[in-house]
C-alpha positions in Angstrom: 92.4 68.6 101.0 94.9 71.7 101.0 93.9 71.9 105.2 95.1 68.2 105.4 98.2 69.7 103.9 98.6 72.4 106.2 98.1 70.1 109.4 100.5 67.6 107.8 103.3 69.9 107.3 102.5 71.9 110.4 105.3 73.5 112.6 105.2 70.8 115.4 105.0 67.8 112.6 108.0 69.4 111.2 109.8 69.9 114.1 108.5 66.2 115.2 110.2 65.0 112.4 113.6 66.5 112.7 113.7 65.7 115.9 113.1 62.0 114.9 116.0 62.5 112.6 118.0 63.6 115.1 117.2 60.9 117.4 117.9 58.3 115.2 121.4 60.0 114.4 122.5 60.1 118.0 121.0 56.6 118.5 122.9 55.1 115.8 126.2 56.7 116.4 126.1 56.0 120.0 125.3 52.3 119.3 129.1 52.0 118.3 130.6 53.2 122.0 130.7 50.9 124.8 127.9 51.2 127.0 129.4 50.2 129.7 133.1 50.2 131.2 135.0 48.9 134.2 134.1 51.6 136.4 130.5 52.0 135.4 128.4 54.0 132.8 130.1 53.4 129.4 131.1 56.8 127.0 127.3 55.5 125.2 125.3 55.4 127.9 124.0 59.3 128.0 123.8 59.4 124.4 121.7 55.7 123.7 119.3 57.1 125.7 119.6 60.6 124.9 118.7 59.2 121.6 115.6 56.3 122.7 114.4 59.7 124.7 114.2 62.0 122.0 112.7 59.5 119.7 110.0 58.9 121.8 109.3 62.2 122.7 109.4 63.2 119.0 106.7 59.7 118.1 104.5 61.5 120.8 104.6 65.2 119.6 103.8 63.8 116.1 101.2 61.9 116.7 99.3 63.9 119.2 99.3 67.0 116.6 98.3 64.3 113.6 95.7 63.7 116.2 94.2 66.4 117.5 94.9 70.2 117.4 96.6 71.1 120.6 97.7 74.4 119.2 94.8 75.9 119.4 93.8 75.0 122.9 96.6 76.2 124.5 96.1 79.6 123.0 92.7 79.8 124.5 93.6 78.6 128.0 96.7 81.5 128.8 98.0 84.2 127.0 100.9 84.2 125.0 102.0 87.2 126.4 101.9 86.5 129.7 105.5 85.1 130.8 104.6 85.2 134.5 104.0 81.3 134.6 107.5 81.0 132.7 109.4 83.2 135.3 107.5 81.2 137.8 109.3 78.2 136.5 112.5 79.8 136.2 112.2 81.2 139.6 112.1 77.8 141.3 114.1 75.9 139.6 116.7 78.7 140.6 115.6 78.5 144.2 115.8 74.5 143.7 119.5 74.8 142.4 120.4 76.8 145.5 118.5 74.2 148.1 120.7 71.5 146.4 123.6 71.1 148.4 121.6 72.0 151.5 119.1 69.9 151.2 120.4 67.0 148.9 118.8 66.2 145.5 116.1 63.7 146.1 114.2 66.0 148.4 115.3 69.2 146.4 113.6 67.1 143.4 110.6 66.3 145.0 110.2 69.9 146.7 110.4 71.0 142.6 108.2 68.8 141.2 105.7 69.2 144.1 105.4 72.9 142.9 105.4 72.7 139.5 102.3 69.9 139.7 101.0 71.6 142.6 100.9 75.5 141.7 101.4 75.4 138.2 99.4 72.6 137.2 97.2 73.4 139.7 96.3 69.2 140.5 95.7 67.9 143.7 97.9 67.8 146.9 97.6 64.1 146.4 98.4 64.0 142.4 101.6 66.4 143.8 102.9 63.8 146.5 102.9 60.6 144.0 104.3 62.6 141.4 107.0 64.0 143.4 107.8 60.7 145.6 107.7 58.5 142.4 110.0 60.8 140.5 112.2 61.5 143.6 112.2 57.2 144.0 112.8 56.7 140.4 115.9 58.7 140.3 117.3 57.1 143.6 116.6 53.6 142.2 118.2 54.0 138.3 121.2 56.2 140.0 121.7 55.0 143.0 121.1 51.8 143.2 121.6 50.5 139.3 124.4 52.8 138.3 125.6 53.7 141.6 126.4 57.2 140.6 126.3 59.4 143.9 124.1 62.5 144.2 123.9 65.5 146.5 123.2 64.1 150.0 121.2 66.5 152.6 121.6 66.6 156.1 119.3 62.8 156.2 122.1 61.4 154.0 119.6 61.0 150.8 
């Protein structure tokens, strides 16, 4: 009973649930600015889904510790003391923030998610591609062609 406790309250519940608490704060104050205006994206938009994002993100973290113990997995699979894969991380997004005006977000975004599924993940060349064309065609479609906010173009124009 008292280890039912202990999973219950546990860190990540804890932090799940502030974070819910959070997220409905933002959600609910947010709901009272105009989502949209004359010119475009509203002074709500970012924050409504700022808010649904952080909700959902904090539903998932609390139920996937309620259901299983991640914790201790991902202490056996790498060392806590090794930051290598987090300067890694660092490392190319740095390197992606400096290809950006060369080469244009959409293809700067793919390059980046292509090497963080890729080497980091270590998944297939095939799992890398969709991940990084879907994500790269997500962002063009919701701000491009919904909200028609422009992006760094590369040398292609996309």
């Amino acid at each position: 009973m008292l280890q039912r406790w202990k999973t219950l309250f546990s860190g990540e519940v804890l932090a799940g649930l502030f974070l819910t608490g959070l997220g409905t704060l933002i959600l609910l104050l947010a709901l009272s600015w105009d989502y949209t205006s004359d010119t475009g994206p509203g002074p709500g938009f970012l924050p409504v889904w700022l808010g649904i994002v952080i909700l959902s993100l904090s539903s998932l973290l609390i139920f996937t510790t309620l259901r299983k113990r991640l914790a201790s997995n991902i202490a056996t699979r790498e060392s806590a003391n090794n930051p290598t894969r987090s300067y890694m991380i660092w490392f190319a997004i740095m390197v992606g923030a400096a290809l950006l005006t060369t080469l244009g977000f959409y293809v700067t975004f793919a390059l980046l998610t292509a090497f963080l599924v890729l080497v980091m993940e270590k998944r297939s060349v095939r799992v890398a591609v969709a991940v990084a064309a879907g994500g790269a065609v997500g962002f063009y479609l919701i701000f491009s062609l919904a909200l028609r906010v422009p992006l760094p173009s590369g040398p292609w124009g996309f």
